[in-house]
C-alpha positions as CSV (number, residue, x, y, z in Angstrom):
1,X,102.4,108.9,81.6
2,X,105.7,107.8,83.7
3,X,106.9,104.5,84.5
4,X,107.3,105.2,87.9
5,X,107.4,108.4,90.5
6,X,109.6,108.3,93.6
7,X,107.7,111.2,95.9
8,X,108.9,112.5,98.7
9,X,112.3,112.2,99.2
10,X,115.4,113.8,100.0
11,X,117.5,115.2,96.8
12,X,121.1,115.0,97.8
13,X,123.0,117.0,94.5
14,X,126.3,118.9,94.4
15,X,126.1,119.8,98.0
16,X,122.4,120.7,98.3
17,X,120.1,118.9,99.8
18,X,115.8,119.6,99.2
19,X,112.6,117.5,99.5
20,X,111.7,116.2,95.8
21,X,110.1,113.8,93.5
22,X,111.7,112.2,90.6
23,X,109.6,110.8,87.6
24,X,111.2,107.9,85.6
25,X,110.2,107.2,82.0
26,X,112.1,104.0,80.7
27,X,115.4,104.5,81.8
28,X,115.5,107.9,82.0
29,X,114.9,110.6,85.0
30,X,112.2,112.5,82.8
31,X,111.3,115.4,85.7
32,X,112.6,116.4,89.2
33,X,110.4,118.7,91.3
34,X,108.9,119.3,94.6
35,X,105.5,118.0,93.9
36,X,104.8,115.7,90.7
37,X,101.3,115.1,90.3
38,X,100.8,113.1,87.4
39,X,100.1,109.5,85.9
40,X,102.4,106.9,86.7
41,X,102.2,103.2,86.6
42,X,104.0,102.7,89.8
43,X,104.1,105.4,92.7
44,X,107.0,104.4,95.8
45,X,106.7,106.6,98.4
46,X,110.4,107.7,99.0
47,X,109.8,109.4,102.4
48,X,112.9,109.3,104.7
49,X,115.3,108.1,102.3
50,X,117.5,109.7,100.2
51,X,118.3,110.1,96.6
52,X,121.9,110.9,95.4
53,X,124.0,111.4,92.1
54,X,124.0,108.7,90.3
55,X,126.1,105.6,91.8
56,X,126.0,101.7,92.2
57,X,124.2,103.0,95.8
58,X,121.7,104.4,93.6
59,X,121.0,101.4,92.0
60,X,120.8,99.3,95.1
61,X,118.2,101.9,96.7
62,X,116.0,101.8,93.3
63,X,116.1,97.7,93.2
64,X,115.6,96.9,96.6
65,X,112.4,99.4,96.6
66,X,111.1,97.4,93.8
């Protein structure tokens, strides 16, 4: 089980940029892939945002979701 999924949003990594989910367990990105369909004890629907390399924007995305 995850801590928490972030579905449907925009991957922004190295230059590419693809629709994905990323699954958070503790304080760690556990999976990243188009569809994750599994238990999580908190689900955000991410669509229309973006997520990027990790950054103090980053940080202000994931708190102000919460």
């Amino acid at each position: 089980m995850f801590d928490l999924i972030l579905k449907n949003g925009t991957l922004v990594n190295e230059g590419q940029i693809f629709e994905s989910d990323i699954a958070i367990k503790g304080d760690r990105i556990e999976k990243i892939a188009p569809s994750i369909d599994a238990e999580s004890k908190k689900i955000i629907d991410f669509k229309a945002n973006m997520f990027c390399q990790a950054s103090s924007m980053t940080r202000f995305i994931l708190e102000s979701q919460a």
